[in-house]
Structures are given as structure tokens and as C-alpha cells.
C-alpha positions, 0 to 999 in steps of 0.5 A: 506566540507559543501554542501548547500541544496539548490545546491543538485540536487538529492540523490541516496543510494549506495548498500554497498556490491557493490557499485552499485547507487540504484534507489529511490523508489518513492513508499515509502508509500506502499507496493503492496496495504497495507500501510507503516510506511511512510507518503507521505511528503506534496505536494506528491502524486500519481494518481494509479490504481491497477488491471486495475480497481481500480483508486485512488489517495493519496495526502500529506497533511502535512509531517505528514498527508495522504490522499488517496482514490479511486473507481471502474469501473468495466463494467456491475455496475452501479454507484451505484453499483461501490466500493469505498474506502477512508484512512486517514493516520497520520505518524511520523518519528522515525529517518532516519530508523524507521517510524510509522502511524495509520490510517484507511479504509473504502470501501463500494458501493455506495448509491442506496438504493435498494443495500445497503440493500444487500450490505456490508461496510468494515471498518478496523483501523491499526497502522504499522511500517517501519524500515531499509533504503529506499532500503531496508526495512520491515513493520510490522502491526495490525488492526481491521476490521469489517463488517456493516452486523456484526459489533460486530464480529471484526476481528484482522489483522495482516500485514507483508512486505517489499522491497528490492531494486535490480538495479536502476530501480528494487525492490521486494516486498511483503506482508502477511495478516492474519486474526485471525478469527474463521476459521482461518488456516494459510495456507490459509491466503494471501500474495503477492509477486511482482516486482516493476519497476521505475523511478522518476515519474513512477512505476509499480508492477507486482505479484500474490496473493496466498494462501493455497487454491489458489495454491490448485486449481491452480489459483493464482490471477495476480497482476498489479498496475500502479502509477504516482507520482507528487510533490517535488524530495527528 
């Protein structure tokens, strides 16, 4: 039997153990912050905003190229004092399981002359790669970041992640960072672990992020994100 495209209103993957339709992540192109091997298809996007502080937004230029970037509002800063950030980002399908992109980021505060001065740019180049199904999946990267105040003494980075999607509206998620610097201790590097509620336009990740030196003193750090996604149903 041969369906036309064009008569296909939706498409939902099957979880092959129990035959349960799962949802569709319209998060594909992120883990909680760190990106993934996917690109955002052309005319996708979303409008974020990550710790109630954070808005963005990111935007597919092509099915190849993603666009994003954001600032701060963070109360008592003036505008120049707020961060901002922007990422480029250049993906390629390898198949229906395997995607790859390089990209870059670069945040910084803006341009008050007086806090420049003081203040730190924070740029970092990576290449990252998604494998598995759009249910379940795993991201694995590396990057250079570097700093304006030191901008010889690179840092290698290195990324891990991935989702899993648990119902229709339900996905876990998670990711690590390690800096390979001159202080670096395993157990004190990062990682973030979340759930991920959506629907077809709206999604929304509740977390922490924790360390070895954060579970030390008791205070893992919450993590919330908020996201509307717009453009084409795939």
C-alpha cells in the first residue's frame, strides 16, 4: 500500500516492547541546555526560557542551519550589565538514527565600557553527535571553550547525554560536562538530570544540576526550563 505524504496527518513511534504510541519530543534539538546532533528542520523554532531568567529563542534557517540566542533579566542589572548569548549551528542527517553538527557559543555582558573592563566573554567551539530514534536516544560531544581574560589557556569539554521518552507526554533526560582543566576532579564536574513534560507546541523540563561539591553541601541547584515550539508538524 503506498500513502501519499501529503494525506499524512501525524506520526507517532510505537514503544516495541508494549506497543504503547509514544509522544513526540518537540525538543529534539536539545538536551536540558547542551545541544544535539539535530538540527532544527527549516522554519522551526522555539521562544525558551530557562531558569525564569533566561529567555531565547532559536530558529531553523535551513534544515541544515540553527540559529539561536538569548539575554537575561536578571533584577537590580542594568542593561548593560545583563548577559547575553548567541550559537550558531551547522547539522547534517547521517540517516533516520545518526546526526551530527559543529557549532559554536559565545556569552558575554553587554557594552558598558566601565564593566567590560571587569567583566568576562565566554566563547566555546563544539562538534556533538545524536544517535538512536526520536524516543530514545544518546548525544556525545566535545568542545574548546576559552575565556576573554585568558584567552590562551583553553579548556577541552567534553559532553554526554540523552532522552528517553516514558508516555506520550513524558521524557527523562539528562547530561554531563566535564572540563579537562588543570584542577580537574571527576567528581566535581557537573551533570543534570530532568524530566521533560510535552505536548505538540509546548514543553517543559524540571531538574537539578549536581556535583560532587554541590551534593557536599547540600544544595543541588533546580532546574526549570519553559519552551514553545512553532513552525511545521513532522
Amino acid at each position: 500500500v503506498t500513502v501519499p505524504r501529503a494525506s499524512i496527518l501525524a506520526r507517532k513511534e510505537a514503544d516495541e516492547a508494549g506497543g504503547e504510541w509514544l509522544g513526540v519530543d518537540p525538543n529534539y534539538s536539545r538536551l536540558l541546555f547542551a545541544p544535539t546532533g539535530r538540527a532544527l528542520k527549516k522554519g522551526d523554532g522555539y521562544f525558551s526560557d530557562y531558569e525564569l531568567l533566561f529567555p531565547g529563542v532559536a530558529y531553523g534557517v535551513t534544515d541544515n542551519v540553527t540559529l539561536s540566542g538569548g539575554f537575561s533579566v536578571i533584577p537590580g542589572l542594568g542593561l548593560t550589565e545583563q548577559l547575553f548569548y548567541v550559537s550558531p549551528k551547522l547539522g547534517f542527517d547521517l540517516g533516520e538514527r545518526a546526526s551530527v553538527a559543529v557549532g559554536g557559543l559565545f556569552a558575554g555582558a553587554g557594552g558598558d565600557s566601565d564593566y567590560d573592563d571587569d567583566g568576562e566573554s565566554v566563547s566555546v567551539g563544539f562538534a556533538v553527535g545524536t544517535f538512536g530514534s526520536p524516543a530514545h536516544s544518546v548525544t556525545i560531544g566535545a568542545g574548546i571553550g576559552k575565556t576573554s581574560s585568558d584567552f590562551s589557556d583553553a579548556v577541552p569539554i567534553l559532553m554526554a547525554g540523552g532522552t528517553t521518552t516514558l508516555s506520550r507526554h513524558v521524557a527523562a533526560v539528562g547530561e554531563t560536562w566535564i572540563f579537562l582543566n588543570d584542577d580537574f576532579q571527576i567528581a566535581d564536574q557537573p551533570f543534570g538530570v530532568g524530566l521533560r513534560l510535552f505536548s505538540d507546541r509546548l514543553s517543559a523540563d524540571l531538574g537539578v544540576i549536581l556535583s560532587g561539591e554541590l551534593i557536599d553541601e547540600g544544595f543541588p541547584i533546580p532546574w526549570l526550563s519553559v519552551t514553545y515550539h512553532f513552525g511545521k508538524r513532522r
